[in-house]
N, C-alpha and C positions, 0 to 999 in steps of 0.2 A: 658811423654805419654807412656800406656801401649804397645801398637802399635804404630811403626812408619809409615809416611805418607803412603811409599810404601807398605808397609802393609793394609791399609784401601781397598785395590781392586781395579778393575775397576771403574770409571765416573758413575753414573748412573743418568737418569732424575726425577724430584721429581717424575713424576707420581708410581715410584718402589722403593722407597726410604721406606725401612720398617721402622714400630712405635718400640722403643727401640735399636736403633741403637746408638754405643756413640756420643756423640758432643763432640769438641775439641777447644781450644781458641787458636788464632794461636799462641800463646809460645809452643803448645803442649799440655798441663794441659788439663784431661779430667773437661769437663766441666757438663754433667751429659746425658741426652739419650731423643730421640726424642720422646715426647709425641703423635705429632701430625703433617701433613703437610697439612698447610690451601693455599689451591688456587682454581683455577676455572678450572675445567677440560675443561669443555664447550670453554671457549674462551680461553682455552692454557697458563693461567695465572698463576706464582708461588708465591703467594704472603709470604711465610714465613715457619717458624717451631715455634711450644709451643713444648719446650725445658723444660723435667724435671729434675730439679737441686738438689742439697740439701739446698739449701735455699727457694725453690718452686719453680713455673713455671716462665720461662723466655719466651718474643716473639722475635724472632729474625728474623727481616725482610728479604726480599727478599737479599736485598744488603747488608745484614750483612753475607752473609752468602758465604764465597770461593769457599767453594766447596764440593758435592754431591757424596757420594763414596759408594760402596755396604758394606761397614762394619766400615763406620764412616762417618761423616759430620767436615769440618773445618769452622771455623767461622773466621770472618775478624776481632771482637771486643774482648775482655774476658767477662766474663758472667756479671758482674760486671755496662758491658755498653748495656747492652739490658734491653729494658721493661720488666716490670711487670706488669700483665694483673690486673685490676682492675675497682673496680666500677668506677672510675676517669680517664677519656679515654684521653690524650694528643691531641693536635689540632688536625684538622680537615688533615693536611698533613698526618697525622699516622694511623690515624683512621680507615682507611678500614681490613686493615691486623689484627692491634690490637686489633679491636672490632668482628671480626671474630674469632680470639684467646681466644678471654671473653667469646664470646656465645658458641663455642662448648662448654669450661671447663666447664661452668656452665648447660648445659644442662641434665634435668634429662636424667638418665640411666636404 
């Protein structure tokens, strides 16, 4: 990892968690930079990150995700083990976070 954990900064809550901040797989291994943080501000909900990779967008759920820092994110999984947003949404348990992951990406701009 180019930084170490201590390095990553203070805890921060998703609602300041800026878009391109790096992601990290917990070996360390950047994993590539936060495209996105989907939740519901309204009811205080953190539902995930669209994580931009070099292989594409990965969704990384709420619980996949260790821990929120002001100049990195660690992940619980390697990138390898998070979705990929797609037309082919996985059951109906996954569905809220990932399918919020699919409509912003795909939203025109």
């Amino acid at each position: 990892m180019t930084e170490k954990a201590e390095d990553l900064g203070e805890p921060v809550a998703y609602l300041v968690l800026r878009e391109g901040v790096p992601v990290y797989a917990p070996s360390g291994d950047p994993v590539g930079t936060v495209e996105h943080v989907l939740a519901d501000e309204h009811q205080d909900v953190f539902h995930g990150l669209l994580i931009n990779t070099p292989d594409g967008h990965r969704f990384a759920a709420g619980a996949q995700v260790a821990g929120l820092y002001e100049r990195g994110v660690i992940l619980t999984e390697p990138a390898e083990a998070l979705a990929r947003p797609s037309t082919e949404l996985p059951g109906r348990r996954q569905e809220s976070g990932l399918k919020r992951a699919w409509d912003w990406l795909v939203q025109p701009r």
